[in-house]
C-alpha positions as CSV (number, residue, x, y, z in Angstrom):
1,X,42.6,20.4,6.6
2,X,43.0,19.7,10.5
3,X,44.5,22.5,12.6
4,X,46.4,21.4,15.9
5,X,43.8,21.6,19.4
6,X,46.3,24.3,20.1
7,X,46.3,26.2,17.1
8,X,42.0,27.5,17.6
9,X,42.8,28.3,21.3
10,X,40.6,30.9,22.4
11,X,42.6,34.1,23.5
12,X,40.1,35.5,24.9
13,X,36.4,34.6,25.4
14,X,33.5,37.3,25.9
15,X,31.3,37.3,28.6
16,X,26.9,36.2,28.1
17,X,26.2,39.7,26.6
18,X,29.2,40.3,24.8
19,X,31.6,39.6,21.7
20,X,34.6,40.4,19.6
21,X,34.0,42.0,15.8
22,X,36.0,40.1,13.6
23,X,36.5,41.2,9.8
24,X,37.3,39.2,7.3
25,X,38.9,40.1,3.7
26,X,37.9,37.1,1.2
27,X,38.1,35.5,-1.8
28,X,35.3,33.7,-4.4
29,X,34.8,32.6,-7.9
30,X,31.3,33.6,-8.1
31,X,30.2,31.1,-11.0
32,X,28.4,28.5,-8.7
33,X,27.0,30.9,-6.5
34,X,24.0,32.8,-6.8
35,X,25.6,35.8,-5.4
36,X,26.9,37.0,-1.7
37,X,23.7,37.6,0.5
38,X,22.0,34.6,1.8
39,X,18.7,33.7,-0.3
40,X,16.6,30.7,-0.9
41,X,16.7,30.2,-4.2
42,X,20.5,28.5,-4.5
43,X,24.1,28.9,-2.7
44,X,25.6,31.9,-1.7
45,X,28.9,33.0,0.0
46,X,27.4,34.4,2.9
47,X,25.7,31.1,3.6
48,X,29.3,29.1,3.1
49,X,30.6,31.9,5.2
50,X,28.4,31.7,8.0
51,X,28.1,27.7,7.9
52,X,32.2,27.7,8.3
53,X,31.7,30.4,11.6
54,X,29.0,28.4,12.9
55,X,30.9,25.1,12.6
56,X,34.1,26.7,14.1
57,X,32.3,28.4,17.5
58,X,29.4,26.0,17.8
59,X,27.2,28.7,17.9
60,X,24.8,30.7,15.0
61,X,27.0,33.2,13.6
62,X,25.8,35.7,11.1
63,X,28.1,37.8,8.8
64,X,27.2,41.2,7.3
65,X,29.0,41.9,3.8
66,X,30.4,45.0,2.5
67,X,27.8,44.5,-0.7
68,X,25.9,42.0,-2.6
69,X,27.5,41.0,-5.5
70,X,25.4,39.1,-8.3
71,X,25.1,35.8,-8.9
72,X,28.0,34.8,-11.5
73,X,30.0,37.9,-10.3
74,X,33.8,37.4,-8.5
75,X,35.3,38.7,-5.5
76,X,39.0,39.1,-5.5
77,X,38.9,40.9,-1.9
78,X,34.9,41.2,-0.4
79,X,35.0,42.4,3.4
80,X,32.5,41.0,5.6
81,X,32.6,41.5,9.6
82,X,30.6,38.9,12.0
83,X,30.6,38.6,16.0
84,X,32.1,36.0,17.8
85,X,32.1,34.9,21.2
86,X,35.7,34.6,21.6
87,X,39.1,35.1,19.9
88,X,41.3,32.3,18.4
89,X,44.4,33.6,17.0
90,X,44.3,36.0,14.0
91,X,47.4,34.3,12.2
92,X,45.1,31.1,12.2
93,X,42.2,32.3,11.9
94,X,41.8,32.0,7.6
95,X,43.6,28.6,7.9
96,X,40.7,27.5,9.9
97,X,38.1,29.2,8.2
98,X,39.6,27.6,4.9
99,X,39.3,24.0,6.4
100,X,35.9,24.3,6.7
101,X,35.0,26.2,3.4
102,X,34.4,25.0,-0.1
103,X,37.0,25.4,-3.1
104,X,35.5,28.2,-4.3
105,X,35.6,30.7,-1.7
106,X,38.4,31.3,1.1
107,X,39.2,34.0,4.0
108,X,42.5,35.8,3.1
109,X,42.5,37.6,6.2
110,X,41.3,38.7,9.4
111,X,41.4,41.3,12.2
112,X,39.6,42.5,15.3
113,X,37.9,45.7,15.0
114,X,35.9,47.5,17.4
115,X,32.4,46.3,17.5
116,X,31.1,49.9,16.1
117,X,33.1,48.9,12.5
118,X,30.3,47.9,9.9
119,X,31.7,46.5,6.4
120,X,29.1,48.5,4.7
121,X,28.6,51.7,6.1
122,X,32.1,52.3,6.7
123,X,33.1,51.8,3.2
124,X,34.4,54.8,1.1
125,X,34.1,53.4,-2.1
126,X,35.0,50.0,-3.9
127,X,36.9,49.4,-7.4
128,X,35.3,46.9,-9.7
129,X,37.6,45.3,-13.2
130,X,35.4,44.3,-15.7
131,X,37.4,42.0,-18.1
132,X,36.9,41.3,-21.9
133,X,38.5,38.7,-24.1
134,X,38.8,40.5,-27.2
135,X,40.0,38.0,-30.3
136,X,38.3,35.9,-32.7
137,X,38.4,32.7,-30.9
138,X,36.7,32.2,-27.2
139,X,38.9,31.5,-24.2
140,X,38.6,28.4,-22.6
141,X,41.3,28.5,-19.5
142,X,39.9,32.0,-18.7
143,X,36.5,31.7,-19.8
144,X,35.1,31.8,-15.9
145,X,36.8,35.3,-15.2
146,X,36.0,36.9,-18.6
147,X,33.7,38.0,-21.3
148,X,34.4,36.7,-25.3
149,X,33.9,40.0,-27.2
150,X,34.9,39.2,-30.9
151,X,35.9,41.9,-33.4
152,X,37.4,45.4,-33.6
153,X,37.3,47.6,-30.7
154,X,38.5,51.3,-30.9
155,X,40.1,51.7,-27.5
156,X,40.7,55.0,-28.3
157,X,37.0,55.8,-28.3
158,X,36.3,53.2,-24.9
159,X,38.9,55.2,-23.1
160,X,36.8,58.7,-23.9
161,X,33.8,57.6,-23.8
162,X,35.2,56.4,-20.0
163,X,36.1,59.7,-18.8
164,X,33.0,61.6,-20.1
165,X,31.2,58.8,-17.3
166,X,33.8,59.5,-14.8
167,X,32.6,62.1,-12.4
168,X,29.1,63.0,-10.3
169,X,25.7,62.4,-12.6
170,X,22.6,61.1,-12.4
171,X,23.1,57.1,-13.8
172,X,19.1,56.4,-13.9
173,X,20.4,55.2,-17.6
174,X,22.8,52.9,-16.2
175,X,20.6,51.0,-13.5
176,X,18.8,48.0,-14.1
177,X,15.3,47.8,-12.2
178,X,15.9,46.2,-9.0
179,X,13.3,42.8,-8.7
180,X,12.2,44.6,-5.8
181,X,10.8,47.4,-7.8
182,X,12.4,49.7,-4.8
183,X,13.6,53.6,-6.0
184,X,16.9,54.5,-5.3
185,X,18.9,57.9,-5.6
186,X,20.4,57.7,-9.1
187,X,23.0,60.3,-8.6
188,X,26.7,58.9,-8.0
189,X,30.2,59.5,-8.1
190,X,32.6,57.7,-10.3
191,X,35.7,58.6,-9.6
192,X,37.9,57.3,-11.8
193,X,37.0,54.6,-14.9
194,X,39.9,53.5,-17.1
195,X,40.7,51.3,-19.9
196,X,43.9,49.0,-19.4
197,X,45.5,47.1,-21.9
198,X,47.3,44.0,-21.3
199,X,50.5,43.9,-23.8
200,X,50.4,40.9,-26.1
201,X,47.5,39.8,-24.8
202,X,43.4,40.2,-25.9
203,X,42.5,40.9,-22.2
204,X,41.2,44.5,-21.9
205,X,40.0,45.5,-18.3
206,X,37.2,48.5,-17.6
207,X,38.6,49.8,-14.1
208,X,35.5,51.5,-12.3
209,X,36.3,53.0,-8.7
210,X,33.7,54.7,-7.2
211,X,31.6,55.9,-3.7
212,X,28.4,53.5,-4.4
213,X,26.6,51.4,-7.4
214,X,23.9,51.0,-8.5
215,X,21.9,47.8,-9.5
216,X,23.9,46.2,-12.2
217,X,25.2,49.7,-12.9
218,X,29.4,48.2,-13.7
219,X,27.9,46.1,-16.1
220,X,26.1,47.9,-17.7
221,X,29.0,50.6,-17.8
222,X,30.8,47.9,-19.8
223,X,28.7,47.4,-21.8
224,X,28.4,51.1,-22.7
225,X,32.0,51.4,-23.2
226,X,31.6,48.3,-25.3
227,X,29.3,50.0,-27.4
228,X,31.1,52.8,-28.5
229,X,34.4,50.9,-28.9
230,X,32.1,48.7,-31.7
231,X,30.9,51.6,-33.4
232,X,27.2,51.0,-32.1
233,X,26.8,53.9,-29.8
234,X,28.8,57.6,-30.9
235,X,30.9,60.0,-29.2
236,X,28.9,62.4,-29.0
237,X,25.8,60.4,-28.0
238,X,27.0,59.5,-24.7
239,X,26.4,62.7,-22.6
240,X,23.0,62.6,-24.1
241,X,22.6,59.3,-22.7
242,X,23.7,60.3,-19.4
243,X,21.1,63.7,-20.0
244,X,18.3,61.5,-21.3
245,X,18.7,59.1,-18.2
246,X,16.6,56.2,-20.1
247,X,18.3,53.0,-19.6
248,X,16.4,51.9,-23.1
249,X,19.4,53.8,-24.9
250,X,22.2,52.4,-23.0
251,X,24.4,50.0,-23.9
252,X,23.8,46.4,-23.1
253,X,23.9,44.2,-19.3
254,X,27.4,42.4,-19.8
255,X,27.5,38.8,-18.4
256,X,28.4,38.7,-14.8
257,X,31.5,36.1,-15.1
258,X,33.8,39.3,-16.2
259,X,33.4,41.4,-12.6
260,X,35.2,41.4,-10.5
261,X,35.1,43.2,-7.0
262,X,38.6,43.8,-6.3
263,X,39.2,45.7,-3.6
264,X,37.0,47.8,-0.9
265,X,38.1,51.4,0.6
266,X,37.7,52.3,4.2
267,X,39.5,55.7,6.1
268,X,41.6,53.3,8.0
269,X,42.4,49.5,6.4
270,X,41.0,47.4,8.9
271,X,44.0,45.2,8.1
272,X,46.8,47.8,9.0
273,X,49.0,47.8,11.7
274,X,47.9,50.1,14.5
């Protein structure tokens, strides 16, 4: 797509030791990428991002993301923020971006903030879907953005099981070790995990909103919650899983293609109105 000359202006242009903080609220099917953060070992969204950025001001831009997401894993709206040395107008500013960036990611939106704004530390929390296909045969048209889970499922028990999880507790049985081997503070905060039900349809979607995650920590939530609605995992057992706090006991790492991130909380939406 070709913009107009006119159309990528520059409003305003910063001086040698200054810039404008832009952030942007995007879009990505995760399933050819090896995740968000830039890394050697395949493609990422950050990478398309800052090539499109770097093509558009002729200059090395670098974008910091509001998380990491996994490789395989979606994004319906992932905020990232990057500096610029000067402005082009905000209406335009995805349609450019989108000229330059592959199928399978695009900016949604964009806004100036002030240059103190960070995508990750001013987050408040994010709200994750995990979505299953439960019927007998495997989806194809959806197969990208879901997981084929065959057989019987007591929602009844997923939905209890999900609010004994909700809530502050220590989730060491619900992290994955990290490849970097790092230790992390297993306490968090789930705020709120639900099961919704599509009618007339096999889609069922695990709703996690919460402050922070841990490594692989939604999926494996899932797959918990999976667990007990097959009969595999009791009741009763999961407090004591929680308690026990060995991920051994948990339920199983679901495939990344059914998360997605789909929306990212801040005390003010960068995107509102003033």
């Amino acid at each position: 797509m070709d913009l107009p000359a006119e159309a990528l202006s520059p409003l305003k242009s910063a001086d040698a030791e200054s810039s404008f903080r832009v952030v942007l609220k995007t879009e990505y099917d995760g399933t050819d990428f090896v995740g968000f953060q830039r890394q050697p070992n395949g493609r990422t969204v950050q990478e398309s991002l800052e090539d499109a950025l770097s093509q558009l001001f002729k200059k090395r831009i670098v974008v910091h993301g509001c998380s990491r997401t996994d490789s395989g894993v979606h994004a319906s709206e992932h905020i990232s923020h990057a500096d610029v040395p000067f402005l082009i107008p905000l209406d335009k500013f995805p349609l450019a971006m989108n000229a330059l960036l592959p199928p399978d990611v695009c900016v949604k939106e964009a806004a100036l903030v002030s240059n103190d704004f960070h995508a990750r530390f001013a987050s408040r929390g994010k709200l994750y879907i995990y979505r299953i296909w439960n019927a007998p045969v495997r989806p194809v048209i959806e197969r990208r953005h879901v997981t084929h889970v065959p057989g019987h499922l007591d929602r009844e028990k997923m939905r209890t099981a999900a609010r004994i999880l909700e809530g502050r507790h220590d989730f060491s049985a619900f992290c994955a070790q990290p490849d970097s081997g790092k230790k992390v503070n297993p306490i968090r905060t789930m705020d709120e995990i639900r099961i919704i039900e599509s009618p007339d349809s096999p889609l069922i979607e695990i709703s996690v909103r919460g402050r922070s995650f841990l490594y692989n920590m939604v999926r494996i939530l899932a797959g918990t919650i999976v667990y007990v609605g097959q009969g595999k995992i009791g009741i009763d057992q999961v407090e004591a899983i929680l308690a026990g706090r060995d991920r051994r006991v948990s339920g199983k790492t679901m495939p990344p293609q059914g998360l997605t991130l789909e929306k990212v909380f801040y005390d003010r939406d960068p995107f509102s109105p003033v």
